[in-house]
N, C-alpha and C positions, 0 to 999 in steps of 0.2 A: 623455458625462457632463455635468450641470448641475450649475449653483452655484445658490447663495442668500447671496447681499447686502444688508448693510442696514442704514442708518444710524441709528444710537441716539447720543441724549445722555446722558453720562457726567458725575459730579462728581470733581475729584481733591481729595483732602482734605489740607490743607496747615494743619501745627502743629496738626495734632489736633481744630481746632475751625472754622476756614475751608475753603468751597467751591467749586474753580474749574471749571466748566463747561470742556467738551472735545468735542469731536466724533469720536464713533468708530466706526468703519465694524466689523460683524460677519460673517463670510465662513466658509459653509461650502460644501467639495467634495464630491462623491459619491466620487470616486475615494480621499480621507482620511474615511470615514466615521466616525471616533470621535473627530476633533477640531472643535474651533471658533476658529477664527482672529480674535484681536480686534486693531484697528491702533488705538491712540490716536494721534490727527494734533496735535501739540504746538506746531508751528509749520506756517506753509504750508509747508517745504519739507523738514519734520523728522519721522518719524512710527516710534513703535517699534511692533512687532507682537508677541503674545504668543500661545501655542498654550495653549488650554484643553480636557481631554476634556471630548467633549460629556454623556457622564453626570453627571461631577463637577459639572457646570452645572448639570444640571439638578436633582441632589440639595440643590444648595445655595441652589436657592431656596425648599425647606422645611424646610430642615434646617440645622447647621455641619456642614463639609466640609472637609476636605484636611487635610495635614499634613506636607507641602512648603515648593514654593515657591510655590505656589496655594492659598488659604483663601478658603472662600466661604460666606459665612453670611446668613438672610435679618433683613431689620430692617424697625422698624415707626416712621417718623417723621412726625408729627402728622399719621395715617390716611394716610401715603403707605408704600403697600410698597414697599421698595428690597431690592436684594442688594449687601451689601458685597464688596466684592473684594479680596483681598488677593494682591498681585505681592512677590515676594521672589526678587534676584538681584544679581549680580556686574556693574555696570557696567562700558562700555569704558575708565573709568580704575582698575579694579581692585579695586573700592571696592563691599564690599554692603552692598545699601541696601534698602528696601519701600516700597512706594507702596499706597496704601488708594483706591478705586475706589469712587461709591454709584451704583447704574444703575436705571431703574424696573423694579420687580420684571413687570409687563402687558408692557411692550417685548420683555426679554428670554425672557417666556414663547411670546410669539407667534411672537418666530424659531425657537426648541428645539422648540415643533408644526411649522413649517413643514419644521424641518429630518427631523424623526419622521416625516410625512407623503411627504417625500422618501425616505428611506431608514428602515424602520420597526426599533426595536431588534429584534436577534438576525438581520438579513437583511443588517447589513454585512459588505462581504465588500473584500479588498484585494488585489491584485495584486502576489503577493512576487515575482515572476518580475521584473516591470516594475522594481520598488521596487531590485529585486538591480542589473539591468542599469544603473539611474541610479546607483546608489551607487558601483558599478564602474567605470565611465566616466567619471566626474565626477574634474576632477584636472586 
C-alpha cells in the first residue's frame, strides 16, 4: 500500500479577523481510502491531527459542506480561492471549542487529484477482516 504526503500552508483565524500561518502536513493511505488525514503542527513538539472524508473535501471546495464537527466551505479573498475549514470538538480539558482553518483552494485541489488518481472514486475498498482483528486486539 502507498501513501501521499504533503505539505500545505494553512491560516488559523484568530478573533474572527487575524491570520496565523501554520504548517500542515496532508496524509492520505490507500489502506483508509475515504479519509484525509490533516496534522496542524502548532508547536515543534505539539501537533493535533484531524480526520477529514475525502469527498466531504472535495465537495467543499465548490460548494458549503458538512454539518458536524467539520464544515467546509469555498471563499473568494481578493482573487485568492481559499477553503475555509471549520474543526469543532471537545478539547483534552473538556471544554468545546472551533477553530476556523483558510488553506489555498490549487493546494488542496492538487493533493484530492493525486489522491483520485491513487485510488479513483467507487474503487475503494477496505479490509474489515484486518480493521476487525486490530480493533480486537488492541487493549
Amino acid at each position: 500500500m502507498s501513501s501521499l504526503c504533503e505539505t500545505v500552508f494553512m491560516n488559523l483565524e484568530v478573533d474572527g479577523t487575524e491570520r496565523l500561518p501554520l504548517v500542515t502536513q496532508l496524509l492520505y493511505e490507500e489502506q483508509d481510502p475515504y479519509a484525509i488525514r490533516v496534522c496542524f503542527e502548532l508547536q515543534e513538539d505539539v501537533a493535533v491531527t484531524w480526520t477529514i472524508e475525502r469527498d466531504l473535501l472535495d465537495r467543499g471546495l465548490t460548494q458549503e459542506v458538512g454539518d458536524g464537527d467539520v464544515r467546509i466551505a469555498p471563499r473568494v479573498d481578493a482573487d485568492r480561492r481559499e477553503a475555509r475549514i471549520e474543526l469543532a470538538g471537545c478539547g483534552l480539558d473538556g471544554v468545546w471549542g472551533r477553530a476556523v482553518f483558510f488553506a489555498w483552494e490549487p493546494a488542496l485541489r492538487g493533493f484530492l487529484d493525486r489522491t483520485y488518481e491513487a485510488v479513483p472514486p467507487g474503487a475503494e475498498e477496505v479490509d474489515v477482516d484486518a480493521f476487525l482483528t486490530e480493533v480486537l486486539t488492541a487493549g
